[in-house]
N, C-alpha and C positions, 0 to 999 in steps of 0.2 A: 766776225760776221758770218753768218749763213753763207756760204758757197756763191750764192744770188741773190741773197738778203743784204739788207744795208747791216752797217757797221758797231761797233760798243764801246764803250762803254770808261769810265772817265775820269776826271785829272785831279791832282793836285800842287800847288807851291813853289812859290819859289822866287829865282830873278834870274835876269839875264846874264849869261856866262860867255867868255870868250877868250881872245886873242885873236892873234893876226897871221895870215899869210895871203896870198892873191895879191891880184894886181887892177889892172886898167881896164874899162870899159869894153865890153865885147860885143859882136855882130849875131845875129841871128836869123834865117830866114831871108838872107842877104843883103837885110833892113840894119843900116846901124842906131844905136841904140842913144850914139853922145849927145845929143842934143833936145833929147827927150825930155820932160815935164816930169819928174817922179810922182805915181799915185801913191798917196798916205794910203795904206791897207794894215789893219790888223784880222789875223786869222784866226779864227775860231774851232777847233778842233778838238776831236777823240783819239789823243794821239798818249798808246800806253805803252808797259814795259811789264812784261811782254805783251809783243803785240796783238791785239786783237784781231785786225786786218792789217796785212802789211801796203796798202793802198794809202795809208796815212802817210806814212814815211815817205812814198812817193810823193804823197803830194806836198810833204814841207819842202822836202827839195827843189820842189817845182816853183814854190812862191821865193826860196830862198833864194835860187836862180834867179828869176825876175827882182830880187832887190842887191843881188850882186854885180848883175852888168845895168843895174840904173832906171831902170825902168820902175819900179816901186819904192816906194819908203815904207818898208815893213814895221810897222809900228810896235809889234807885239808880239805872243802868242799863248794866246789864254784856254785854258785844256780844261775838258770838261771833268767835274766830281766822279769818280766812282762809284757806280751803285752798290748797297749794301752784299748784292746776292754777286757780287764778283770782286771780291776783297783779295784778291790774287793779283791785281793790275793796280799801276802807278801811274800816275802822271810822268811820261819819258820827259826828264827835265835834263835826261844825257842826252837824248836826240838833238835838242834845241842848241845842250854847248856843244856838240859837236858839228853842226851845221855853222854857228856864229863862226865857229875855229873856222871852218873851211873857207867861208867867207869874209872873215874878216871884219864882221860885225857884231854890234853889238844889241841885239836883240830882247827886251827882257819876254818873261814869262807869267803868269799868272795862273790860278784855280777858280774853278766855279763854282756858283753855290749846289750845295750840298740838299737843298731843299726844293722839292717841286711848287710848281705855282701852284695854287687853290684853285684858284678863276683864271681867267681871263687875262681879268687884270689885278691881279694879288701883284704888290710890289715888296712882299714881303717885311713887312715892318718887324714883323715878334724876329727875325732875323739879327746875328749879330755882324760886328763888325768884319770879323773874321773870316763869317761865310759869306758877305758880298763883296770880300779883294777881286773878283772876277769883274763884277758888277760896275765896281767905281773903278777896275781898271780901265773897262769899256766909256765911261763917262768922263773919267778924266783923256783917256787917248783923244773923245772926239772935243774938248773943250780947248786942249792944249794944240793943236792943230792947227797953223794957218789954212790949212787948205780941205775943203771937207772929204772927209773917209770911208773905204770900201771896205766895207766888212763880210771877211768869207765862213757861210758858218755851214760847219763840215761833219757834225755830229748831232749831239742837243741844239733846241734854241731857247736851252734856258736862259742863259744869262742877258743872251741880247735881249730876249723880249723881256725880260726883267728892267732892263735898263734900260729900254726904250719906251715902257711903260710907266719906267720914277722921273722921264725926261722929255717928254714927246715932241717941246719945242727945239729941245737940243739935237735930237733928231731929224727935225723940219730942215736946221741950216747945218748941218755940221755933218750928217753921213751923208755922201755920195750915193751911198746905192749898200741893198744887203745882197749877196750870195747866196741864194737859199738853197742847199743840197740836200734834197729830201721830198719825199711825197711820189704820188705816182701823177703823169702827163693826164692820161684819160678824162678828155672832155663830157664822157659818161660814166662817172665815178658817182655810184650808190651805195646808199648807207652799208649794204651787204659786202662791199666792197675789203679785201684786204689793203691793213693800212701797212706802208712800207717802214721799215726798221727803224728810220733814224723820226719818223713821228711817232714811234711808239714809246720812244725812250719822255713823250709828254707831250700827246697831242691840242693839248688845249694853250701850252707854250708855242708850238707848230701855229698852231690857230693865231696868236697873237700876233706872230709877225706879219701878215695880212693889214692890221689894225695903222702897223707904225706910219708916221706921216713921211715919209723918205720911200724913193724909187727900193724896189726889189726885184731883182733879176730871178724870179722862180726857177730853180733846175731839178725837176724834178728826177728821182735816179733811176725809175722805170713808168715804161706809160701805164702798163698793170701789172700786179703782181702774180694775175693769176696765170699771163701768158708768157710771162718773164724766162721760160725756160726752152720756147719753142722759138723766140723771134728773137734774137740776141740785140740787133737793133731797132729802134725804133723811131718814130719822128719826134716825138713829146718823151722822151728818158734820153739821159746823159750817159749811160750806160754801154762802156765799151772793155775788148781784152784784148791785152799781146802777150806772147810767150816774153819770160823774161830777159832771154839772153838775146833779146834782137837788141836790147839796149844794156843791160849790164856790161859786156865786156868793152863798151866802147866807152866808161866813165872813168876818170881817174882813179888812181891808188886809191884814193882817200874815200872818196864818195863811194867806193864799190866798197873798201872797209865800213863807211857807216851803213852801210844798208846788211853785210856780213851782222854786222851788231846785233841788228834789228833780227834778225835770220835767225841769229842763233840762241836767239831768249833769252841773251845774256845778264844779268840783274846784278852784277859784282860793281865794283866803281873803277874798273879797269878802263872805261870812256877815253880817254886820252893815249892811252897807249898803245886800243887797240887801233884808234885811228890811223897814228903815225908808224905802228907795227908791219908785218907783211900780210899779204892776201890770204886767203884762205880759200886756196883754187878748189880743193873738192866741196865747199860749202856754197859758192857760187856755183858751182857745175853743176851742185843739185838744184838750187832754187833757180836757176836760169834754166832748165824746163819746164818749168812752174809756170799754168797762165796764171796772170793777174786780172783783174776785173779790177776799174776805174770808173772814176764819173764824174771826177769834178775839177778838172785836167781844161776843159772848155771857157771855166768861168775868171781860172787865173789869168789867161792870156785876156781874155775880153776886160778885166776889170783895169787891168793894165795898158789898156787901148792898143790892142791887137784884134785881129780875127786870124783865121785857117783857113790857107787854099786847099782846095781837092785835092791838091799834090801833098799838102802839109808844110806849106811853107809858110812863115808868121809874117804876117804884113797888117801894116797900120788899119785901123779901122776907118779912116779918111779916105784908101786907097780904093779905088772901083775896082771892083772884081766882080765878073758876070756871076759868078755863083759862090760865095763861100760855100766852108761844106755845113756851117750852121751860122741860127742867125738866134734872135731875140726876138719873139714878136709883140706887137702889145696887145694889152688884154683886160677883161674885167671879171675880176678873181674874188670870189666870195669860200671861208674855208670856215666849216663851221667847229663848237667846240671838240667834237669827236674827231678832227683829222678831215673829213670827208672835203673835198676843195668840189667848185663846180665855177668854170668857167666861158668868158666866151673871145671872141675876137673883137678888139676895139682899136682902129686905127687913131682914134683921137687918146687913146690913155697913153701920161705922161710918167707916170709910176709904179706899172705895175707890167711887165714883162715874163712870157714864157719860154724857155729855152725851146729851139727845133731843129731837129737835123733836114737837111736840102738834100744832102748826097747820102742813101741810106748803102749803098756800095762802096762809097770812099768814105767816110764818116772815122772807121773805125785805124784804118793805115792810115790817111791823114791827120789823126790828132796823135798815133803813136811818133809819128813820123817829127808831128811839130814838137811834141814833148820828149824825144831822143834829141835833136838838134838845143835846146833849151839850156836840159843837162848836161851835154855836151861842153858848156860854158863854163863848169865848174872844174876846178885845176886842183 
């Protein structure tokens, strides 16, 4: 990813890999967690080897966390294709078994298709088998489901909206809600407008998920791209940074080794050993000055039914709080094929939601804050 651009580029294969270690239910936020409802969530990701942004890796962690102390039923995680012009990068299919190991579960994995939409609504038929395992993992998660599914999608949206466009009734009752990381906030976005990274990887697929008949939690990951470099925060972009070592030294052996992993571009099948191996204190001491840029840190706790106080502390979304430090608001969102979104405020829409920051001073320590306390949960 661009420095401040969105992220790349995409996956391939596979199944779910693990074993076991961990334990019992943990607290957070000084909310316990036991007696909570698991949300079915499968995540949708641009999560390679090596990585492209290491903001991915954070973020599986972040959902892994939330289906470790109970809070989600992580269903999946399906990693987008690799475009032809960066055949250098793989689907991290070690990140996934090394997160199961940590966690102790068993998560599988999947690949996306390989092929861009045409239209709209191409559902891809000249397609083969092969290249829609992504596709029919997405349709078989939400059929097999008792309970309907949050889907986070963190890079393309090809596959969803592929398979929400070969299924649109399956989508009516069976997804919860989509995650949508991508696009820019700006309620006066024109044609002229820069489109942000992760619709560019196929804006007219971006387009489609607008179309789907299921709630969509828009997050957009800047409000423009054109000013993205002068206003760090914003009220309409998901868009935040922490130096790394505010949180890295305080993760366990293990977790701080997967992320070393990830750090050091490792591509060998040494996954397993270097997990359970020792630290590698000067490779953390570099990247733990490292800022990181994030953005989609907001939407795991929200889909999870949590919010963030001002302070960063994770509390139920039921709970009155005079101000989280964001909210959801609702809206009526028209995006056309080129990317361009043009929206307004609708207190009566019931599906179609825009991410907002309330505290553009605390916004950015409070979600570091709630996402150290999170990872902190991982042993």
């Amino acid at each position: 990813m661009e420095h401040l651009n969105r992220r790349a580029l995409l996956g391939m294969a596979a199944a779910g890999l693990t074993t076991g270690m961990m334990g019992s239910k943990c607290t957070h936020g000084n909310e316990s967690t036991a007696n909570r409802k698991k949300v079915p969530v499968l995540h949708v990701t641009d999560l390679f080897r090596p990585h492209n942004d290491p903001d991915d890796h954070w973020d599986l962690a972040c959902v892994y966390a939330l289906a470790h102390q109970g809070d989600i039923d992580l269903k999946g995680v399906l990693i987008d294709y690799p475009p032809a012009s960066r055949n250098d990068r793989n689907p991290d299919i070690m990140a996934v078994a090394q997160m199961n190991l940590i966690c102790n579960l068993y998560v599988p994995t999947g690949v996306g298709s390989p092929h861009p939409m045409k239209s709209r609504n191409d559902i891809q038929a000249y397609a083969s088998a092969a290249d829609h395992n992504g596709v029919e993992m997405i349709l078989d998660t939400l059929r097999q489901s008792p309970e309907p599914v949050a889907i986070n999608i963190l890079g393309s949206s090809r596959d969803v909206a592929i398979a929400g466009k070969k299924n649109p009734d399956l989508f009516k009752t069976k997804c919860k809600a989509i995650y949508l990381n991508a696009g820019t906030g700006s309620p006066t976005m024109g044609p002229e407008s820069r489109l942000e990274y992760n619709v560019t990887l196929g804006a007219t697929e971006y387009a489609a998920i607008f179309d789907l008949p299921c709630p969509v939690y828009w997050m957009p990951c800047f409000e423009d791209m054109e000013n993205r470099r002068k206003q760090s925060i914003r009220e309409y972009g998901t868009h935040y940074e922490f130096r790394q070592d505010l949180i890295l030294p305080h993760l366990s052996p293990s977790v701080q080794n997967f992320f070393a992993y990830m750090f050091g571009k490792y591509t060998d099948h040494n996954w397993l050993n270097y997990l359970k191996g020792p630290k590698d204190q000067a490779l953390l001491s570099k990247v733990g000055g490292m800022i990181r840029h994030m953005w989609c840190t907001a939407g795991f706790f929200h889909a999870a039914g949590y919010t963030v106080s001002t302070e960063g502390k994770v509390l139920p979304l039921d709970k009155k709080l005079d101000q989280p430090v964001f909210t959801f608001d609702p809206i009526i969102v028209q995006c056309a094929d080129n990317g361009v979104t043009q929206w307004t405020p609708d207190e009566s829409s019931k599906r179609r939601f825009i991410f907002h920051v309330r505290d553009l001073e605390r916004y950015q320590s409070a979600t570091t804050t709630a996402m150290k306390s999170l990872l902190m949960t991982l042993s």
